[in-house]
C-alpha positions as CSV (number, residue, x, y, z in Angstrom):
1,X,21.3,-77.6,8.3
2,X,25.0,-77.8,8.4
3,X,25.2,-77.3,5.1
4,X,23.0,-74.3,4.4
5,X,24.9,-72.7,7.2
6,X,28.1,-72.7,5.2
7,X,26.2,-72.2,2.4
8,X,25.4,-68.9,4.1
9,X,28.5,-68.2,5.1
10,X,30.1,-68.5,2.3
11,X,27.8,-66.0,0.1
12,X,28.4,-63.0,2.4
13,X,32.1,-63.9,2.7
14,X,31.5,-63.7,-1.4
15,X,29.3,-60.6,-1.1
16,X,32.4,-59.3,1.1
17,X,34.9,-60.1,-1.5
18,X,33.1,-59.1,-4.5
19,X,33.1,-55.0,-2.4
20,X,36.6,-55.5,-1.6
21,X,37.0,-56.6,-5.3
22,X,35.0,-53.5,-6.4
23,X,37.0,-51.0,-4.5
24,X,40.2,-52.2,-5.5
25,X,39.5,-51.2,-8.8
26,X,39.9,-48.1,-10.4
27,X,36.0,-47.5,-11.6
28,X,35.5,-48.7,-7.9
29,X,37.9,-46.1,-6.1
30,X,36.4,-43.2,-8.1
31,X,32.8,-43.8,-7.7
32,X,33.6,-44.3,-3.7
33,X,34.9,-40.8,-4.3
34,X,32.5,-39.4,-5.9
35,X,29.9,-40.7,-3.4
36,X,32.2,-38.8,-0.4
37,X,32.0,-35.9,-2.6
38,X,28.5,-36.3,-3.1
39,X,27.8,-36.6,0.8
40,X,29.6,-34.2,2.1
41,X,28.2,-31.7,-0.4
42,X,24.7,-33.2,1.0
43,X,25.9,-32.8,4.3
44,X,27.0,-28.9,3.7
45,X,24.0,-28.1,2.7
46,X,21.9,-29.1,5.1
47,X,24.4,-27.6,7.7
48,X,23.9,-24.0,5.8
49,X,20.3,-24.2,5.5
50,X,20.0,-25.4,10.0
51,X,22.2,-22.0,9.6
52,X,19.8,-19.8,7.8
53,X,17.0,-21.1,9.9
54,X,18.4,-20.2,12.8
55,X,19.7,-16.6,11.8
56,X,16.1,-16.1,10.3
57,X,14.8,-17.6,13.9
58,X,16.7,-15.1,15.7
59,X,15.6,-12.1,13.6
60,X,12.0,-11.1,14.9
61,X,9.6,-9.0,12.5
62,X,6.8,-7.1,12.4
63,X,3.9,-5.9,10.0
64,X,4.3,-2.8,8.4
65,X,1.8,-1.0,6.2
66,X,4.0,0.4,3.1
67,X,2.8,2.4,-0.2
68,X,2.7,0.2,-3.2
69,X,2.6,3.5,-5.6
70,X,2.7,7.0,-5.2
71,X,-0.2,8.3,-3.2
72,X,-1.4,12.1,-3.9
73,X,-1.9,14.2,-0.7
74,X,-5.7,14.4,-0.4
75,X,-6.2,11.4,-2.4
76,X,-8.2,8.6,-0.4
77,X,-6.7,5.5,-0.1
78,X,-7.6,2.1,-1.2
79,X,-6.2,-1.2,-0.7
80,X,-4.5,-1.2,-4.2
81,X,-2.6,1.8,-3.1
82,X,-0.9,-0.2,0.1
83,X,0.5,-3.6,1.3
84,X,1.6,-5.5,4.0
85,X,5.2,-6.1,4.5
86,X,7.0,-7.9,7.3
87,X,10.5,-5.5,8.6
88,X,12.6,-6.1,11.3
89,X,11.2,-5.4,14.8
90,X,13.2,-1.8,15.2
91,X,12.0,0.6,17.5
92,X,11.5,3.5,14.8
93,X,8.6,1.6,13.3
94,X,6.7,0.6,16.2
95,X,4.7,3.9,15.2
96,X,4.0,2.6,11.8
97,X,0.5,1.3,10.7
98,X,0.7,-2.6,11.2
99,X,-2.9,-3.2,9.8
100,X,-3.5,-2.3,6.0
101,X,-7.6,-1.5,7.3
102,X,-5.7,1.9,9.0
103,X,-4.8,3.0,5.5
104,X,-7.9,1.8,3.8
105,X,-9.9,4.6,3.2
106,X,-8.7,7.3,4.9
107,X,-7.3,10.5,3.6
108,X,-3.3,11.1,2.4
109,X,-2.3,13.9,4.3
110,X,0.5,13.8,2.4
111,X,2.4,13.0,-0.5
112,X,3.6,9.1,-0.4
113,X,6.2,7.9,-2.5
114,X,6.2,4.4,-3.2
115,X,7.3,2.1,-0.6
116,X,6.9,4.3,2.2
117,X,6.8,3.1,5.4
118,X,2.7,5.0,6.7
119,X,2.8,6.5,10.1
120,X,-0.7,7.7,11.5
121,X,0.9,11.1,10.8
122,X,0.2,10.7,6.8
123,X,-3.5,10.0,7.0
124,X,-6.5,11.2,8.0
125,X,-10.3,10.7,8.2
126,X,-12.3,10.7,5.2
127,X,-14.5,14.3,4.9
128,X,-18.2,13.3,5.5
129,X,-21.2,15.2,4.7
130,X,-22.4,17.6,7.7
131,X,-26.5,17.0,8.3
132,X,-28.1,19.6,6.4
133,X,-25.4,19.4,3.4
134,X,-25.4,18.3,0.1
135,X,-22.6,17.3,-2.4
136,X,-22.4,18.7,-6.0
137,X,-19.8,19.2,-8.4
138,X,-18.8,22.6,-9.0
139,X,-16.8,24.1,-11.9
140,X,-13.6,26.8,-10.3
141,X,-11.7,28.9,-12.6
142,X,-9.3,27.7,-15.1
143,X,-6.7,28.9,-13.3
144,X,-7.3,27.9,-10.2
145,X,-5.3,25.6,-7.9
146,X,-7.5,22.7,-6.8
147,X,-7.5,22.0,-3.1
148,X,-6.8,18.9,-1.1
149,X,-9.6,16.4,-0.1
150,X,-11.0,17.5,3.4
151,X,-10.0,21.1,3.0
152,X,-13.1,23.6,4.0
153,X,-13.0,26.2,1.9
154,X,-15.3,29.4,0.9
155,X,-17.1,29.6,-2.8
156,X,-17.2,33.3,-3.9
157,X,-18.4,34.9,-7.6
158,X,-18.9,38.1,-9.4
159,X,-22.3,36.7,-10.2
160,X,-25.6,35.5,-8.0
161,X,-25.1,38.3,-5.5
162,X,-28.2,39.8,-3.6
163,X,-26.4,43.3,-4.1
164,X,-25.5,43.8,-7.8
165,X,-23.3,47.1,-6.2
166,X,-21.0,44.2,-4.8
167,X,-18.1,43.2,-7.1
168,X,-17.1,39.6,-5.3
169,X,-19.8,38.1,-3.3
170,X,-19.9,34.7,-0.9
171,X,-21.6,32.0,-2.4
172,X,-20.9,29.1,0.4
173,X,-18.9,30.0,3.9
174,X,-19.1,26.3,4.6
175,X,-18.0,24.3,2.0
176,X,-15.6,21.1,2.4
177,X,-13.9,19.7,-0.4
178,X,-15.2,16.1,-0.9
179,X,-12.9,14.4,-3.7
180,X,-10.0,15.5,-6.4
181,X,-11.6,16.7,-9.6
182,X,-12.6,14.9,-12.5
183,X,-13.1,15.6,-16.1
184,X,-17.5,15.7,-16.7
185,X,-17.9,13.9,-19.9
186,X,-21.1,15.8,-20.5
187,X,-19.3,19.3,-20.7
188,X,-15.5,18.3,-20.8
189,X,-14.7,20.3,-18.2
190,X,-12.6,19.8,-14.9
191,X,-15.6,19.6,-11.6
192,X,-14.8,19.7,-7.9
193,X,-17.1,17.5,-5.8
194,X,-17.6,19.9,-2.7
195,X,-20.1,19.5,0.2
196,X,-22.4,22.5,1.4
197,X,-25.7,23.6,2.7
198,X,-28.5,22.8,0.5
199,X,-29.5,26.7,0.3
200,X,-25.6,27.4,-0.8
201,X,-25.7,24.9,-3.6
202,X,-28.8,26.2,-4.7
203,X,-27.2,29.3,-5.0
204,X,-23.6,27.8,-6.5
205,X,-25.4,25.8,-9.2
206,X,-27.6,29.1,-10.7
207,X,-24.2,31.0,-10.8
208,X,-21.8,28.6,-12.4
209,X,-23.7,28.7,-15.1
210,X,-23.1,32.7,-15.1
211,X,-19.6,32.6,-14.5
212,X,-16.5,31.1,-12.9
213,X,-16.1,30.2,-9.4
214,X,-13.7,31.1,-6.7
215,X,-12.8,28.8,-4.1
216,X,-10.7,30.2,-1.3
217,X,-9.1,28.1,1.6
218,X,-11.8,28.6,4.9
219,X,-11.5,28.1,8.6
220,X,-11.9,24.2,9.1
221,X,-14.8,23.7,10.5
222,X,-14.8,21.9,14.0
């Protein structure tokens, strides 16, 4: 027993010596300073990142709805055409949309640029079709200006009168722009989709087919 003590004893007082040895030494003296080196960088670190964490902590947010690309006035928008971002709680955009199903669907009632911040001010609801309405696509004028989604508008033409005396006649007194145009592959030609009574389509169809057709803004309908 006695003599695995000292046994003991004398291999940390070795161990001991052997450190002391080690850091005596020049190899020795620069790896212990490379270690401090090493640990305080360690240490730094960790200080600036408890830093961060708190700043960040501190900081409150909130979810904004913001374009991802430009978004045409009267264009409806999808979910491609929005995200979700998170901004500093400010006061100026607690009005903001904070939900991108707000934006969904609904109607630009603007132009958007990308990375707008949307306010319920920029969209609208989507145009639906009245009871007693139908939706065709109707070829205007080549020269005329094509109207935003949801605009009500009145269809007028030379041709399809009831009075042959009259030079411009009304076609549809209730018709609502439904979506932008788009090229028909079958003629090649630009067509509106636009919503009206079933008796004013009727009527629209037979005289596109006689001549242009005139779409002037309306009263929106209530």
């Amino acid at each position: 027993m006695v003599t695995l003590f000292h046994m003991h004893a004398r291999g940390k007082r070795e161990q001991n010596g052997a450190r002391l040895w080690f850091a005596r030494t020049p190899h020795g003296r620069l790896m212990q300073r490379r270690a401090r080196r090493l640990l305080a960088a360690v240490c730094t670190a960790l200080g600036v990142l408890c830093a961060l964490e708190c700043v960040l902590s501190a900081v409150a947010t909130q979810p904004v709805v913001v374009a991802e690309r430009g978004i045409a006035r009267g264009t409806i928008i999808t979910a491609a055409d929005v995200r979700l971002e998170q901004l500093p709680n400010h006061t100026a955009l607690h009005s903001a949309l904070h939900a991108t199903g707000d934006a969904v669907d609904a109607l630009a009632q603007v132009d958007v640029s990308a990375g707008d911040v949307l306010l319920p001010s920029m969209v609208g609801v989507r145009p639906v079709v009245s009871e007693g309405h139908t939706v065709i696509d109707v070829r205007l004028g080549d020269q005329q200006e094509p109207f935003p989604t949801g605009t009500s508008i009145q269809l007028a033409s030379v041709v399809g009168c009831d009075n042959p005396d009259t030079a411009l006649c009304t076609l549809s007194a209730q018709a609502v722009v439904m979506a932008a145009a788009h090229l028909d592959e079958a003629t090649g030609m630009h067509v509106t989709p636009v919503a009206m009574p079933a008796d004013d389509a009727v009527r629209v169809l037979a005289a596109q087919n006689e001549g242009p057709i005139i779409a002037v803004r309306g009263r929106s309908q209530p």
